[in-house]
C-alpha positions as CSV (number, residue, x, y, z in Angstrom):
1,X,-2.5,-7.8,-8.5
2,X,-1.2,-4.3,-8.8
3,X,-4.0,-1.4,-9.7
4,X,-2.6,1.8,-9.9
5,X,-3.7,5.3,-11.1
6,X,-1.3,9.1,-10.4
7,X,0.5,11.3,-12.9
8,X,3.6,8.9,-13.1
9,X,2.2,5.4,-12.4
10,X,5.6,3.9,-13.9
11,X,7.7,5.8,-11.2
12,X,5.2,4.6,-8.3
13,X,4.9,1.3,-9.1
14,X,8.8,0.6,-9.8
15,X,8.8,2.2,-5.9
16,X,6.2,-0.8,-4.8
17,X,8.1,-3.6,-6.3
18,X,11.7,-2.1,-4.6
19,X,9.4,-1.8,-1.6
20,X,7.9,-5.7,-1.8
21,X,11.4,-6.9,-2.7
22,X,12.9,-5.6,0.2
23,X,14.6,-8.6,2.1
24,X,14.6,-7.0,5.7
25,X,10.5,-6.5,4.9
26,X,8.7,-8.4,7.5
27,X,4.8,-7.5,7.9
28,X,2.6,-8.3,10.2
29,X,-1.1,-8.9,9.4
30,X,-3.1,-6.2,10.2
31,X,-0.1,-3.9,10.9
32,X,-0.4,-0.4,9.4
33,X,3.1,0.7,8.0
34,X,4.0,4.0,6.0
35,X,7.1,4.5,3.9
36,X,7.6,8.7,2.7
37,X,9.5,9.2,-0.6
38,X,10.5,12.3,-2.1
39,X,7.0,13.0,-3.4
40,X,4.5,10.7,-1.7
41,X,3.5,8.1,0.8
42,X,3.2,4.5,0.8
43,X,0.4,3.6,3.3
44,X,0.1,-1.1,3.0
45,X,-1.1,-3.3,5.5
46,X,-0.9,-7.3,5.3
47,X,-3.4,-9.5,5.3
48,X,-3.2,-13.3,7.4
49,X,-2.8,-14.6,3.8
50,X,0.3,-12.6,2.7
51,X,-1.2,-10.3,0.7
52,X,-0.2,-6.7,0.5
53,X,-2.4,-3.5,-0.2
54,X,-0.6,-0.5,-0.8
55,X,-2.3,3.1,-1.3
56,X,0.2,5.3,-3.1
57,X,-0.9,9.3,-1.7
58,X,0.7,13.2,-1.7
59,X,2.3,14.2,1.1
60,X,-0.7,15.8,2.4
61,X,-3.0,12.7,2.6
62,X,-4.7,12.4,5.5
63,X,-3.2,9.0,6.9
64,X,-6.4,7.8,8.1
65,X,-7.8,8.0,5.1
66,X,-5.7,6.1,3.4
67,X,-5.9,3.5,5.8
68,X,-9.6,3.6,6.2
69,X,-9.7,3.3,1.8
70,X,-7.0,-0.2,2.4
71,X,-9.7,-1.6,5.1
72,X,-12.4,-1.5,2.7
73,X,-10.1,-2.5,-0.4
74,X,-9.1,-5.3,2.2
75,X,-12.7,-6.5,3.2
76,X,-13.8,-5.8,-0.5
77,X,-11.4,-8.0,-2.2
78,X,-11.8,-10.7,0.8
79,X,-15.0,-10.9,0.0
80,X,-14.5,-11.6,-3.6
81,X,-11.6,-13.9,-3.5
């Protein structure tokens, strides 16, 4: 599941799927990785299951925000699935 929401959604999420796709892309569950484009941030954790949330920010986003909004995104959905 891919939710998404920024000025050019199209552009961001082509850059998730090139991210995900990526063969040399190993994540560790609970890891906290960040990837900087031209324009924004990619902050994504794993979870033991293989699943991936991303956070798509500005340049300027406070990195621990972003990964405090993926933990509760994380226990929120783990609660619901």
């Amino acid at each position: 599941m891919v939710a998404s929401y920024c000025k050019d959604s199209k552009t961001s999420l082509d850059a998730v799927h090139s991210l995900l796709n990526d063969p040399s892309l190993s994540l560790r569950p609970g890891a906290r990785y960040n990837v900087q484009g031209d324009f924004c941030v990619f902050h994504f954790t794993a979870d033991s299951q293989n699943r991936v949330y991303i956070l798509v920010s500005s340049l300027r986003f406070p990195e621990r925000v972003a990964f405090a909004c993926l933990n509760e995104l994380q226990q929120e959905f783990g609660r619901q699935w």
